[in-house]
C-alpha positions as CSV (number, residue, x, y, z in Angstrom):
1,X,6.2,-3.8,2.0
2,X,8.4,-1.8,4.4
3,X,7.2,1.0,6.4
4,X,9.1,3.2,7.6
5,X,9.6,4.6,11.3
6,X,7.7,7.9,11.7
7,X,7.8,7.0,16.0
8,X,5.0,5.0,15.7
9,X,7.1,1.8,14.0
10,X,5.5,2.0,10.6
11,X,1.9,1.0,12.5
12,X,-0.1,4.1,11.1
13,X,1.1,2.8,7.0
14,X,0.4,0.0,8.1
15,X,-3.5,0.8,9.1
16,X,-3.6,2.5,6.0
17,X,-2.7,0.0,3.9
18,X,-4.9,-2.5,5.7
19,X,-7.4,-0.4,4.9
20,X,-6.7,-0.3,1.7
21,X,-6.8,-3.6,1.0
22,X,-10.2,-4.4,2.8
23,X,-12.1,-1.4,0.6
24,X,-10.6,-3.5,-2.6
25,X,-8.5,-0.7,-3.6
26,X,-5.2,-1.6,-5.6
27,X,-2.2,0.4,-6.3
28,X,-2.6,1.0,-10.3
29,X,1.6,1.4,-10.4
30,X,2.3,-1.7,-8.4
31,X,0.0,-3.5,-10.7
32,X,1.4,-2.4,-14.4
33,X,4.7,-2.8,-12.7
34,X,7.0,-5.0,-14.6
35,X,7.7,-7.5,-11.8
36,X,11.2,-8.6,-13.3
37,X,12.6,-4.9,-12.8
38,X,12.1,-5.2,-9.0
39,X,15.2,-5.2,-7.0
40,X,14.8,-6.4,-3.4
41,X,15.3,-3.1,-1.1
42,X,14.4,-0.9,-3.7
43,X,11.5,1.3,-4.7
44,X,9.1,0.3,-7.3
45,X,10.1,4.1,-8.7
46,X,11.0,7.1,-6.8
47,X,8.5,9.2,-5.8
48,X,10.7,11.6,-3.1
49,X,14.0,11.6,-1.9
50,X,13.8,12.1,1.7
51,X,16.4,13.7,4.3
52,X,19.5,14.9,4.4
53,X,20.7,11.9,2.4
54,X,18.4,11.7,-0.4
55,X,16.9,8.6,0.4
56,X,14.9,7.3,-2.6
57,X,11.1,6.6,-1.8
58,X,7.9,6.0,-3.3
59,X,5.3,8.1,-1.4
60,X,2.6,9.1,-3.4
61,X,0.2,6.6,-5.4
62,X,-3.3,6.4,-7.0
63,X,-5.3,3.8,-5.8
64,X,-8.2,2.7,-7.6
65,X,-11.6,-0.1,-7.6
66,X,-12.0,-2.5,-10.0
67,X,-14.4,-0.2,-12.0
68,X,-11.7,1.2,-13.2
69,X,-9.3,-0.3,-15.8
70,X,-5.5,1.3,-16.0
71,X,-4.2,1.7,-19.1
72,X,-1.7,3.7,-18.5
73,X,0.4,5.0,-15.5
74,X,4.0,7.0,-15.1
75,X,5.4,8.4,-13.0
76,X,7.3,12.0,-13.9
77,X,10.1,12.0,-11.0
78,X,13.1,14.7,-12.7
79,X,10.4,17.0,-14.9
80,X,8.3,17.5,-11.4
81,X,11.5,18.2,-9.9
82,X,12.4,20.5,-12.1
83,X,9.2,22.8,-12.1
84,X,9.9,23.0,-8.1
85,X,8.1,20.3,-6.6
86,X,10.0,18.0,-4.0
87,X,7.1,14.9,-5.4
88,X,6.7,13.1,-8.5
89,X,4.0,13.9,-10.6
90,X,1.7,10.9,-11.4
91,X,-0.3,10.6,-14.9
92,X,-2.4,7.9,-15.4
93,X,-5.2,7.1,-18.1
94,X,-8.4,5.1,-17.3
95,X,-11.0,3.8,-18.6
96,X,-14.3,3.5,-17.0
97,X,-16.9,0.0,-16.6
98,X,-19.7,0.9,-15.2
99,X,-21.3,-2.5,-13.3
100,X,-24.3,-3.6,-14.8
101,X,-27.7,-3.7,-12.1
């Protein structure tokens, strides 16, 4: 993962990310992803473009416990745009297993 430099060298993604990790989140796009589409450099999908040069970036993600199961996720880039946001709109469906005591 690449983080970018907001003057801190990426280190406050990165401690968020960590974070992630250790509370046993997961990023419900990354994983429905289909790995063969990835091109090294690239964003997973675009989520903003930011600057003056439109650079393409995936900023915004839903990340869930294993309670959870994904059974759907997209993510709506050029209709969000559209409507007037500068994001992408994220819809995804769940479904929920409750752990049994």
């Amino acid at each position: 993962m690449k983080f970018w430099n907001q003057g801190d060298k990426g280190a406050g993604a990165r401690l968020f990310f960590e974070e992630l990790q250790n509370q046993n989140a997961r990023d419900i796009f990354a994983e429905k992803y289909n790995k063969s589409e990835f091109i090294e450099g690239k964003p997973l999908t675009v989520s903003h473009k930011a600057g003056l040069k439109k650079t393409e970036r995936l900023y915004d993600f839903i990340f869930v416990r294993k309670e959870l199961k994904v059974k759907n996720v997209q993510y709506i880039y050029d209709e969000a745009i559209a409507a007037s946001s500068d994001h992408a709109a994220i819809i995804a469906e769940f479904e929920y297993h409750r752990k049994e005591e």
